[in-house]
GUFITI-484097 format. One record per atom (N, C-alpha, C): atom name; residue number from 1; residue in one letter; y negated, x, z. Coordinates in pm, 1 decimal, always signed. Atoms other than C-alpha are relative to their C-alpha. Layout:
<sefis>
{name: CA	resi: NUM	resn: A	yy: Y	xx: X	zz: Z}
...
</sefis>
This chain:
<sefis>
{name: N	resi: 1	resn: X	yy: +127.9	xx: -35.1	zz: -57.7}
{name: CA	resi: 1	resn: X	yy: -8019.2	xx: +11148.3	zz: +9729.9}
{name: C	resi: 1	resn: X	yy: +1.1	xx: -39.3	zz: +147.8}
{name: N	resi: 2	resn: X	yy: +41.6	xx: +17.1	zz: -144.5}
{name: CA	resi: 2	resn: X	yy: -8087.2	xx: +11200.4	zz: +10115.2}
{name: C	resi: 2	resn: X	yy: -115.2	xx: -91.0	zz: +53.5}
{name: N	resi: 3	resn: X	yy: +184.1	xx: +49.3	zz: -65.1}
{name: CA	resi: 3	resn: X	yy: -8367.6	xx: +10980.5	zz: +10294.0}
{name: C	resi: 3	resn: X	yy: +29.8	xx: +37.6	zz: +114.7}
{name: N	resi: 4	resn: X	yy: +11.2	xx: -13.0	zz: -138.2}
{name: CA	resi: 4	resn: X	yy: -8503.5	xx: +11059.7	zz: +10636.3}
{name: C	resi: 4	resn: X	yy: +58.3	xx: -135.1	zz: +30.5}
{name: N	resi: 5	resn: X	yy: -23.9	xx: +169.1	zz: -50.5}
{name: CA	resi: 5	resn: X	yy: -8386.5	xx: +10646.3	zz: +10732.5}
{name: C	resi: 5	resn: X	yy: +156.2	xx: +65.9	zz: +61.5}
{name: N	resi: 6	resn: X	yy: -70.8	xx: -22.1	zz: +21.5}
{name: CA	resi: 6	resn: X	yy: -8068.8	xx: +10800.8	zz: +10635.4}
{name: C	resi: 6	resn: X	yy: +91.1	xx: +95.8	zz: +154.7}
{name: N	resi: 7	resn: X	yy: -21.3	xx: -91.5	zz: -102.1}
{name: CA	resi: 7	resn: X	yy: -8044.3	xx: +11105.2	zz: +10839.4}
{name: C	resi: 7	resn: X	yy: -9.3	xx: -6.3	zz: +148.3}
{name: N	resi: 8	resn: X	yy: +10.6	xx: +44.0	zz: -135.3}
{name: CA	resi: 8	resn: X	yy: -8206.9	xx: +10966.0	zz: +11136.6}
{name: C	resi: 8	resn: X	yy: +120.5	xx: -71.0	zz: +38.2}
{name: N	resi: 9	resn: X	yy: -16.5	xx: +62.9	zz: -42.7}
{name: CA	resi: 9	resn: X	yy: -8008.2	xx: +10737.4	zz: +11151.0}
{name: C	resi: 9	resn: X	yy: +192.1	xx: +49.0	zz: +9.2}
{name: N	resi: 10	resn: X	yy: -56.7	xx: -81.8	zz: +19.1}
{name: CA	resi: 10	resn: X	yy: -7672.4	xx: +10953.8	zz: +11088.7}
{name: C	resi: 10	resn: X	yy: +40.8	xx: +88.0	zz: +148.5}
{name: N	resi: 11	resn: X	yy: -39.5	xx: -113.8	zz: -123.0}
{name: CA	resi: 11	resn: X	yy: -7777.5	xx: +11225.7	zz: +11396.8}
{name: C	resi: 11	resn: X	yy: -14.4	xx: -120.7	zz: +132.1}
{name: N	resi: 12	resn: X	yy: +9.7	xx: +74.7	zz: -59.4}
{name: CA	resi: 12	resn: X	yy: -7865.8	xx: +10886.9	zz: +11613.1}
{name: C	resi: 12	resn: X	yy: +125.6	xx: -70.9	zz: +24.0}
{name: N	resi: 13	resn: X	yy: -144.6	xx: +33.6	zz: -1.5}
{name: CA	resi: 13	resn: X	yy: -7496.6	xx: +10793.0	zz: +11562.9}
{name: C	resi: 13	resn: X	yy: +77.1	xx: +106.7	zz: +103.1}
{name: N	resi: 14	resn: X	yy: -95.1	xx: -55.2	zz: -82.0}
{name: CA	resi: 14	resn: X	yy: -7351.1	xx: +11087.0	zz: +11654.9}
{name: C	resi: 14	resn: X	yy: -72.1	xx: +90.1	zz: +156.6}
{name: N	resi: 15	resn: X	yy: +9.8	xx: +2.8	zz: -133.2}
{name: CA	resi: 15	resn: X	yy: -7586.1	xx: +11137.5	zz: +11955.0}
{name: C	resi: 15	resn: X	yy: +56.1	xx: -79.3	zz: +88.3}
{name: N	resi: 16	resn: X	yy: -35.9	xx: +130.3	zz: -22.8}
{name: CA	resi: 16	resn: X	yy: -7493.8	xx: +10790.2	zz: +12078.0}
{name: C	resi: 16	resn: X	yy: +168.7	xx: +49.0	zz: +24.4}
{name: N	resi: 17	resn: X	yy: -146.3	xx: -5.8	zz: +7.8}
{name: CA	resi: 17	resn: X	yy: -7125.4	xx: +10873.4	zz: +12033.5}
{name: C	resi: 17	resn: X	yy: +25.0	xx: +167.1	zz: +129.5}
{name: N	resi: 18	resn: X	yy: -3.8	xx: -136.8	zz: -114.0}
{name: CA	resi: 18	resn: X	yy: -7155.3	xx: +11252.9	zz: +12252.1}
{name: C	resi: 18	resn: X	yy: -27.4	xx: -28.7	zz: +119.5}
{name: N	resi: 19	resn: X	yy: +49.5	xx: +25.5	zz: -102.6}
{name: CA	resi: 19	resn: X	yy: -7365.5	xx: +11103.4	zz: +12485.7}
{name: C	resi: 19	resn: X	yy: +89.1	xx: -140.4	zz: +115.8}
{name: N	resi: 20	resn: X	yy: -52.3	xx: +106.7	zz: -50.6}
{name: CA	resi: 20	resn: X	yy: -7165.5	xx: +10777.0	zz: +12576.1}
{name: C	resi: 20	resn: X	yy: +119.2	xx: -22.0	zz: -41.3}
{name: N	resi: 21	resn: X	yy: -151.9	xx: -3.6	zz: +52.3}
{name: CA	resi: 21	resn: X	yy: -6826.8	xx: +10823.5	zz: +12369.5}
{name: C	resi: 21	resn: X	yy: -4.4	xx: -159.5	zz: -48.3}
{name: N	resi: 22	resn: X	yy: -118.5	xx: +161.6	zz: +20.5}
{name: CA	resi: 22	resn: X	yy: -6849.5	xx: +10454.9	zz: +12257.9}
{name: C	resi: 22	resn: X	yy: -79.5	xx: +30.1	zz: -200.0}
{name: N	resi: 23	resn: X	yy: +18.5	xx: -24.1	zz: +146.3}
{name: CA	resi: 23	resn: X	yy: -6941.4	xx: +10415.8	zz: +11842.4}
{name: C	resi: 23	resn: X	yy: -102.4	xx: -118.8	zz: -9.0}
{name: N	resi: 24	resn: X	yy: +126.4	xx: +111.0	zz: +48.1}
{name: CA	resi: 24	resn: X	yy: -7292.4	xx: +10272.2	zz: +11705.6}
{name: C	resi: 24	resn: X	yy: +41.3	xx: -27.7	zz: -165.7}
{name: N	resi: 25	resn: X	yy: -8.9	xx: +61.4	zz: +147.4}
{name: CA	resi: 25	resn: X	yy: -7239.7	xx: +10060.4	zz: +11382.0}
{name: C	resi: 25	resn: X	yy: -100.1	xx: +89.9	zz: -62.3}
{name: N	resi: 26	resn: X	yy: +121.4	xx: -67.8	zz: +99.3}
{name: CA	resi: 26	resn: X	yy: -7408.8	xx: +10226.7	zz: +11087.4}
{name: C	resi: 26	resn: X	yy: -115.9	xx: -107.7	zz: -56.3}
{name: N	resi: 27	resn: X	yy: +107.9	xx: +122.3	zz: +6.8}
{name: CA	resi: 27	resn: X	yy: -7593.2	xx: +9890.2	zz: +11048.3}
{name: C	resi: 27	resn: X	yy: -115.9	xx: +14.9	zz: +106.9}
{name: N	resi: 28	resn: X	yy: +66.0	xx: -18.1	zz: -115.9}
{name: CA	resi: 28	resn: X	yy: -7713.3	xx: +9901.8	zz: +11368.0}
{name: C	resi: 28	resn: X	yy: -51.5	xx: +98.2	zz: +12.9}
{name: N	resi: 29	resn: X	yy: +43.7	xx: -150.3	zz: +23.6}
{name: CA	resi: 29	resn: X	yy: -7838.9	xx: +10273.5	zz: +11368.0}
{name: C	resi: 29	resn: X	yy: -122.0	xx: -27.9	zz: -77.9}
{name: N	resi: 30	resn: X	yy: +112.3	xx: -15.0	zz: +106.1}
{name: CA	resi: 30	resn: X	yy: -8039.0	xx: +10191.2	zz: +11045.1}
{name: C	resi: 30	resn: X	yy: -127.8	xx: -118.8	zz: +34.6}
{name: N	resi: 31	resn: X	yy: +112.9	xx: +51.9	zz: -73.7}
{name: CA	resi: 31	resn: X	yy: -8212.7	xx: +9890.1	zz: +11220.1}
{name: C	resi: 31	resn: X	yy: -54.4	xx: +66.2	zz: +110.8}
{name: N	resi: 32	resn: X	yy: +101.7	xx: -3.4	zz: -115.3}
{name: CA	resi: 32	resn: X	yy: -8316.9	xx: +10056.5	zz: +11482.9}
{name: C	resi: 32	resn: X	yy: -115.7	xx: +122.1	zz: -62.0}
{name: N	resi: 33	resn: X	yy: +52.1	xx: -59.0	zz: +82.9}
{name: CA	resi: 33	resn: X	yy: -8452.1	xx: +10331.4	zz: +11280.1}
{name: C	resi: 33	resn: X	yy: -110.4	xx: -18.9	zz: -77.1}
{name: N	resi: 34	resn: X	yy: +120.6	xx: +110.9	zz: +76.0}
{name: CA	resi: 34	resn: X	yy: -8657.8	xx: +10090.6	zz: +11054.3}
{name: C	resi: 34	resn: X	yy: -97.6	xx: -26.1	zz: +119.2}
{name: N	resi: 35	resn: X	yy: +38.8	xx: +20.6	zz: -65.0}
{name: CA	resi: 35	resn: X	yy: -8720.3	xx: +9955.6	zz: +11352.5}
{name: C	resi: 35	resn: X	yy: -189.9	xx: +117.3	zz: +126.1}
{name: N	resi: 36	resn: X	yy: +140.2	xx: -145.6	zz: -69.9}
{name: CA	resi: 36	resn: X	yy: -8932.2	xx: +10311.3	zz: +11509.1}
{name: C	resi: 36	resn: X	yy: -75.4	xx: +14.7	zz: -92.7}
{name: N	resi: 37	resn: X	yy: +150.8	xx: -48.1	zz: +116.5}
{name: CA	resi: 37	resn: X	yy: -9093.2	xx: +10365.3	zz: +11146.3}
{name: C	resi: 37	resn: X	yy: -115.2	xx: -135.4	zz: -18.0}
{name: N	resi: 38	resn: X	yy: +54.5	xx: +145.8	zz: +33.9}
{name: CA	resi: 38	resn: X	yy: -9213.4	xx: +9991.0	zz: +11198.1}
{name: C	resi: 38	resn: X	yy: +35.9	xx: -87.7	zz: -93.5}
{name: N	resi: 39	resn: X	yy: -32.5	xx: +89.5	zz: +84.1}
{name: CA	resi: 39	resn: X	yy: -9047.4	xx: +9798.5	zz: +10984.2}
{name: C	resi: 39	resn: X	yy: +95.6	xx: -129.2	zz: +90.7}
{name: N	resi: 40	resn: X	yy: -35.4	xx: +128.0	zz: -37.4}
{name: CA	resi: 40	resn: X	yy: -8879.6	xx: +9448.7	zz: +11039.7}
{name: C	resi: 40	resn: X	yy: +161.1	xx: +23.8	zz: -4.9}
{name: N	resi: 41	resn: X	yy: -128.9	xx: -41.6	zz: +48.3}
{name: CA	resi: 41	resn: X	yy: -8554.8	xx: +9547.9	zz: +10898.4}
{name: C	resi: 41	resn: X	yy: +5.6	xx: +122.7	zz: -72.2}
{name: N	resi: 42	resn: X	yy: -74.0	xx: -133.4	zz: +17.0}
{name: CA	resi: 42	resn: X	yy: -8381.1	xx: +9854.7	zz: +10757.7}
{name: C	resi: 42	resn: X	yy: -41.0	xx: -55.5	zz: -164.2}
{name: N	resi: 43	resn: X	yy: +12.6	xx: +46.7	zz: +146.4}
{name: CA	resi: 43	resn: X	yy: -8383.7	xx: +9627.2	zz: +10410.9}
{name: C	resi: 43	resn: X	yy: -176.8	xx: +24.3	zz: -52.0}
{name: N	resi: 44	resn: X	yy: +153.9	xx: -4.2	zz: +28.5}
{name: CA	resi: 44	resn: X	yy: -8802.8	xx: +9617.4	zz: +10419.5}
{name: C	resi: 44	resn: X	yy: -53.8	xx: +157.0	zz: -8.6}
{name: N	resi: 45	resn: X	yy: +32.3	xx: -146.8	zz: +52.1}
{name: CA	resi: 45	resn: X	yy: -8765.0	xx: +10014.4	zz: +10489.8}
{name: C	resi: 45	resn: X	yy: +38.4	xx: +57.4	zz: -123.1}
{name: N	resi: 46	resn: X	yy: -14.5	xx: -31.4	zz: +79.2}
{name: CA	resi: 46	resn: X	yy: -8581.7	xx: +10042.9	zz: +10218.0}
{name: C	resi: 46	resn: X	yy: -131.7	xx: -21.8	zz: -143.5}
{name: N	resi: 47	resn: X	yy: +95.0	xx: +81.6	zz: +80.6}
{name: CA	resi: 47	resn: X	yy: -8803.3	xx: +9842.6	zz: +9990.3}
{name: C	resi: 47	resn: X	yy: -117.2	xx: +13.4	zz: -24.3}
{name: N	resi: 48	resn: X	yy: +160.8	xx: -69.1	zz: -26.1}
{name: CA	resi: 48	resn: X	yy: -9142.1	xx: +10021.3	zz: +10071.1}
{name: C	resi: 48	resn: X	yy: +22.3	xx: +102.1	zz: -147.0}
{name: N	resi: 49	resn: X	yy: +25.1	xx: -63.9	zz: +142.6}
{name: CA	resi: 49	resn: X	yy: -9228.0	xx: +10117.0	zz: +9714.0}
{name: C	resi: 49	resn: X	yy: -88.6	xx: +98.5	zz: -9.2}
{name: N	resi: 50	resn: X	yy: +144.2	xx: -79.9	zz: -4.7}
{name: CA	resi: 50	resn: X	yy: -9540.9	xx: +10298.9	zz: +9841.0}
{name: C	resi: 50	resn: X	yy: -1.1	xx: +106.6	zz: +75.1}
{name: N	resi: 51	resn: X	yy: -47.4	xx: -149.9	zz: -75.0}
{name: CA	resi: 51	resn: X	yy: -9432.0	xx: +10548.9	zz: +10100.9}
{name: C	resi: 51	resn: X	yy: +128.1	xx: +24.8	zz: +38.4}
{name: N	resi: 52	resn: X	yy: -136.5	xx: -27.2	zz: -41.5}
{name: CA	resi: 52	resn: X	yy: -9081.1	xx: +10585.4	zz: +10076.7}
{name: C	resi: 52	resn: X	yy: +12.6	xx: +159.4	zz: +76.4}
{name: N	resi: 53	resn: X	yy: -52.6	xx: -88.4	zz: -109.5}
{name: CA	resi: 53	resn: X	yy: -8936.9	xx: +10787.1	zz: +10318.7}
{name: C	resi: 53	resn: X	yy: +111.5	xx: +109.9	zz: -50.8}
{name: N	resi: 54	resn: X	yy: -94.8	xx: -95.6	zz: +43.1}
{name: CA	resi: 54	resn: X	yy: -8767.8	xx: +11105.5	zz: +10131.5}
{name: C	resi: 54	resn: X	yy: +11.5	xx: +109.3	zz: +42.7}
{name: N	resi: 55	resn: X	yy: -25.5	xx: -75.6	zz: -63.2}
{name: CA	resi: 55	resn: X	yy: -8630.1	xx: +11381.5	zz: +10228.9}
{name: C	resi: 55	resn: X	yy: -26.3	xx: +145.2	zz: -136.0}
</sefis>
């Protein structure tokens, strides 16, 4: 199963990588991600039982 967290965080990689040629961790990607939907961590986006984020 796809999530938007997922995807964002996926085309945010390989912008990052076109735009500057250097490589964003897939860790890193998914915090920052969490990070724009408001969350604390990527783990607390996951964990949202009430409006998960699906695609």
């Amino acid at each position: 199963m796809s999530t938007i967290q997922k995807e964002c965080a996926d085309f945010l990689r390989t912008t990052f990588n076109n735009l500057t040629g250097s490589k964003l961790g897939s860790g890193h990607a998914h915090e920052i991600v969490a990070a724009y939907f408001g969350y604390c961590t990527a783990a607390a986006l996951r964990a949202e039982p009430t409006y998960q984020l699906l695609l």
